[in-house]
N, C-alpha and C positions, 0 to 999 in steps of 0.2 A: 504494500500500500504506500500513498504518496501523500508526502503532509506538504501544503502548502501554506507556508509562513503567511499572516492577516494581512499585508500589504504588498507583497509583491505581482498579486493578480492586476489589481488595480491601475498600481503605476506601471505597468509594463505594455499596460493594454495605453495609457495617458501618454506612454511615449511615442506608441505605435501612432496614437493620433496625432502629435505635433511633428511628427514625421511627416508626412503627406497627408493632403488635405482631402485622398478619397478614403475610404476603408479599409485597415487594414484586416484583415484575415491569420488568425494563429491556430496553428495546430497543437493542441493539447489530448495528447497519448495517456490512456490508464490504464488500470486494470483493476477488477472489479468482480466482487462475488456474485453469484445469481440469487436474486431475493433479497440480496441485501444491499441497505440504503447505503450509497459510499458519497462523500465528500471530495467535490471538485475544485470551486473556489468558493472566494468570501472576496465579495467587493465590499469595502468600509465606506460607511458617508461621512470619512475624515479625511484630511490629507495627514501626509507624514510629521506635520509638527501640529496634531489632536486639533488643528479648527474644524468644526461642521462641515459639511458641504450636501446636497442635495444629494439624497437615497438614490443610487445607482440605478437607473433602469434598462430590464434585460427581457429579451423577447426572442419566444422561442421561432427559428427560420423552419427548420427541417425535426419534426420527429424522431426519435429513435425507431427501429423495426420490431424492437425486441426488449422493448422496456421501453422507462419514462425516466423526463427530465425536470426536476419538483424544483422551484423558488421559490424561497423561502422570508420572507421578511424577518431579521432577528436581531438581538442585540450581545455582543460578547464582552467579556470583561475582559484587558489585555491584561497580560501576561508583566509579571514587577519588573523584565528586563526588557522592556518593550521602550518605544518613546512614548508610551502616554500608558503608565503604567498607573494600574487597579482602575482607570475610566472604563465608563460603559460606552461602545462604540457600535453604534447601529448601522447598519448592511443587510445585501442579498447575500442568502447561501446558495448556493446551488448542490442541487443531489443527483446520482444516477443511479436507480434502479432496474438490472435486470428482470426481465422475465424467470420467474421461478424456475429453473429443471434446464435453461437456454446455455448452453456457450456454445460460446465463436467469438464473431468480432460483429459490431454493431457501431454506428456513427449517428452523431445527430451535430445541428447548425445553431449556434443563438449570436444574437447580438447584445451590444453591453455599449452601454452609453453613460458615462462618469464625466462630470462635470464638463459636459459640453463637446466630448471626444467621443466617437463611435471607433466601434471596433467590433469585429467578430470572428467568434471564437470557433474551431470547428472538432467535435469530440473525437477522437479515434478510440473507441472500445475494447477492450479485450476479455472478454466474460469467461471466467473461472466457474468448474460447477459448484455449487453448494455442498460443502463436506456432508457425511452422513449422521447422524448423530445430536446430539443437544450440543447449540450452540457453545462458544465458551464464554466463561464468566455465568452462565447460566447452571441451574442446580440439577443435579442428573435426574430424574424424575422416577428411575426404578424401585421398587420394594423390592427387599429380600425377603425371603421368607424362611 
């Protein structure tokens, strides 16, 4: 799995836009269990020295074939070694869920608009099947007898 640090989606995509002034397009590669909700990015409605700035908005281009792509409105508390560390910092999440039982590879298209800069993002998939079993961190549910 791929952790993607609270600010790097954002500004990477704010670069792509003062680069050229049509749309940039980026490819972002994961990989991903089936059934389960995995975490892609977090656009922050902050810039990097904690001012506000208007809730990012992201709209879906192209479907997934084989699952869905959930936005999420939410608010995270940074991290103490962060630049705006214990603030609440409100942003989109985005999620990708497989289709239960599916692997392969599956793509889907969104756009993302941060302070005035478009850009869009295009998923490349890699769907993992669902191990067999109780989840982990979850309690094993058998009786002995």
């Amino acid at each position: 799995m791929r952790v993607i640090p609270l600010f790097t989606v954002a500004f990477i995509i704010l670069a792509a836009g003062e680069a050229s002034a049509q749309t940039a397009t980026r490819l972002e590669s994961v990989k991903v269990r089936a059934g389960i909700a995995q975490k892609i990015a977090f656009y922050p409605a902050a810039k990097r020295d904690c001012t506000r700035t208007p809730l990012p908005e992201i709209r879906l281009i192209n479907e997934p074939r084989h699952g869905r792509v959930i936005v999420q409105r939410v608010s995270i508390k940074a991290a103490a070694d962060s630049a705006c560390p214990g603030q609440t910092i409100p942003g989109q999440l985005i999620l990708f869920i497989a289709n239960p039982g599916y692997q392969g590879r599956d793509s889907a298209l969104y756009a993302v608009r941060v302070s005035n800069q478009d850009a869009q993002v295009k998923l490349d998939v890699e769907v993992a099947p669902r191990p067999l079993g109780p989840r982990p961190g979850l309690p094993n549910r058998t009786i002995d007898l």
